[in-house]
N, C-alpha and C positions, 0 to 999 in steps of 0.2 A: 504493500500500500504506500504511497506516494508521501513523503508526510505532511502534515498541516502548516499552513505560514505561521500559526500563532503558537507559545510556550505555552503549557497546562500543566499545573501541578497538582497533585490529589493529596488533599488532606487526611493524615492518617487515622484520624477520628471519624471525620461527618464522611467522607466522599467524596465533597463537594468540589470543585476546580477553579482555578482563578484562570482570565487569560491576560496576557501581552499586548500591547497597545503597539509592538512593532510594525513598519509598513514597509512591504519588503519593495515596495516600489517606490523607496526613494533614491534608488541606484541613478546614477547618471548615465551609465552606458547605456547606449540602447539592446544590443544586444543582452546585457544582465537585466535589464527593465522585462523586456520581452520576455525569458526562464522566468524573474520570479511571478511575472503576471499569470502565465500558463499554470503555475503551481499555485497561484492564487485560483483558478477557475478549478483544477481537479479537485483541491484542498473543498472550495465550496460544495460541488456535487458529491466528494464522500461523504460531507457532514450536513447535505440537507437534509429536513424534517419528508419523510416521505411521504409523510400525509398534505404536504404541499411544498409537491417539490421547485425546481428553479424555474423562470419566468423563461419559453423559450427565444421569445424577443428580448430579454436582459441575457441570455447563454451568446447567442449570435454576435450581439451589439458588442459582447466581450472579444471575442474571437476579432471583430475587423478591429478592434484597437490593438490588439497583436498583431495583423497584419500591417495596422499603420504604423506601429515603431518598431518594425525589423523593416519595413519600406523605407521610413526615411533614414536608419542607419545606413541600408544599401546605398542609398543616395549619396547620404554625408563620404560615404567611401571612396564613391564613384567621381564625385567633384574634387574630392583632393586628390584624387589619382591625376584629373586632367588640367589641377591646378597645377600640380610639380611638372606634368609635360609642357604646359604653355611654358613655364619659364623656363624650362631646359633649351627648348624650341627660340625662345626670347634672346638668350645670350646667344647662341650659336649667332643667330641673324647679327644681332651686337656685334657680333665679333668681326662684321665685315669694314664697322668704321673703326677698328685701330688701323693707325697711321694717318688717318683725316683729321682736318682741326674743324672745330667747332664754337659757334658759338653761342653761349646760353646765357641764362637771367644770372647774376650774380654781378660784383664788383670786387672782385679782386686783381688786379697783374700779375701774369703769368713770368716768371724768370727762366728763360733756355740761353743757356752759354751764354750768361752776361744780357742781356735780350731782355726787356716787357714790353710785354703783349696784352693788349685789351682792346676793347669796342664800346663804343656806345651807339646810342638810339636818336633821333631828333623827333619829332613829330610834327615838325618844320623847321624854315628855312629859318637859319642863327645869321646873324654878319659876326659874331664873337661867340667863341668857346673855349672855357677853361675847364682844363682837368689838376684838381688838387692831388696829388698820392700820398697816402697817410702810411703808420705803422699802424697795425689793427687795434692800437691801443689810443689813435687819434694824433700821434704827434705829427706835424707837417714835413715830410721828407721834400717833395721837388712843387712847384706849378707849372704846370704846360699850358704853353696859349696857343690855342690849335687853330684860331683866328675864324674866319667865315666857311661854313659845311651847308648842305644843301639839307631837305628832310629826308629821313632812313637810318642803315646801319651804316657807322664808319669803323674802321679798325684804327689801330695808334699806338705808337712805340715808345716806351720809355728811355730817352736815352742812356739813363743815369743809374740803370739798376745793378748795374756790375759793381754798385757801392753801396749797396744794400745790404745788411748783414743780419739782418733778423730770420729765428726759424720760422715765424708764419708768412703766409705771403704778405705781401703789401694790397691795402687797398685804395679805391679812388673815388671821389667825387666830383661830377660834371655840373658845372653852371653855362648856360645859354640864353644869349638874350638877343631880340631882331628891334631895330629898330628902339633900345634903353626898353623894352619889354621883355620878360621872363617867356623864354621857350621851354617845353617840355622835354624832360632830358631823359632816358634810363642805364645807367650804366648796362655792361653784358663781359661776360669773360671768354677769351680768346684764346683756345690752347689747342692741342695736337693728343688723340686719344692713345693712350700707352697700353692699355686694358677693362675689359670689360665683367664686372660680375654682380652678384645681387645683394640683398641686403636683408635683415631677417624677417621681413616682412615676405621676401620674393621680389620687390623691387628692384628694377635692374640700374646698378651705378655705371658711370664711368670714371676712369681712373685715368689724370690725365697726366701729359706728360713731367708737370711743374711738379708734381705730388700730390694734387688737391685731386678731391673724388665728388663729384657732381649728380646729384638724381638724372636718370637720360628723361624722366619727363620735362627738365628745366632746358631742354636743347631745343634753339632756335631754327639753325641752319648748320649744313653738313656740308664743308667742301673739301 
């Protein structure tokens, strides 16, 4: 006989039995949800009153909620099987822009052999534009006067990074103005992909070539 979901103890005096207020369906698996439920339904039909026995529309009703939570474990299975193939699937593709540069949301200067590298955005035409490069902790290292830009993306070199000595990258801030008016500015960063992989969500990074590692959803343009 199957045994019962509940604890009964008999009193060695009267008889009489106390039960258990446990619920064996507070398992979180769905598969152990699903066992202890099935042992809940057999448990009830050994121990119904046979002179009124179980309701066959409450037996049934029992039976598809078994069905439904070993359905949606199979499910829960089946998506994270195809969740780990997209991104397996996801870097390989990744993998065809190492050696491309890019350029995505951020502000920072990329440093290669002496070299920074950055872009910014207009959202129109500037007759003046200044790019400030900070240390990340805000002090003023160089000013670039990058002078009149058209609207779009531009890229732009630091000259002066080969005297740069900090381990984090250097970052920058653009001001633009047409006519003594404020232009809309966005900095963007400008590097060369070294490697591609993910992140513990499954999120797929880039790993560029300066050292800094980028989400690829923040990637603008690929060339």
């Amino acid at each position: 006989m199957v045994s019962t979901v509940t604890n009964s103890t008999t009193s060695p005096t009267t008889g009489s039995s106390s039960t258990s207020s446990s619920n064996p369906l507070a398992a979180t698996s769905g598969q152990t949800q699903a066992s202890n439920f099935l042992q809940l339904l057999v448990a009830q039909l050994n121990n119904q009153d046979p002179m009124n026995p179980m309701d066959n529309a409450e037996m049934t009703s029992q039976i598809a909620q078994i069905n439904t939570v070993t359905g949606i474990q199979q499910l829960n299975t089946t998506m994270t099987s195809m969740a780990s193939q997209f991104t397996g699937a996801q870097v390989m593709q990744g993998s065809t822009m190492i050696g491309h540069n890019v350029v995505a949301s951020g502000n920072t200067i990329a440093i290669n052999n002496g070299t920074g590298s950055a872009a910014l955005n207009l959202a129109s035409d500037a007759s003046n534009v200044t790019v400030q490069v900070t240390t990340p902790g805000g002090q003023v290292l160089d000013t670039l006067q990058l002078g009149a830009m058209s609207a779009g993306n531009h890229n732009f070199t630091w000259p002066n990074a080969a005297t740069y000595t900090g381990s984090a990258a250097p970052t920058f801030t653009v001001t633009a103005t047409q006519a003594g008016q404020p232009v809309t500015s966005t900095p963007l960063v400008l590097d060369t992909v070294a490697a591609v992989g993910t992140d513990s969500t499954g999120a797929m990074n880039l790993t560029l070539q300066s050292g800094n590692t980028i989400p690829y959803s923040t990637v603008q343009q690929i060339f």
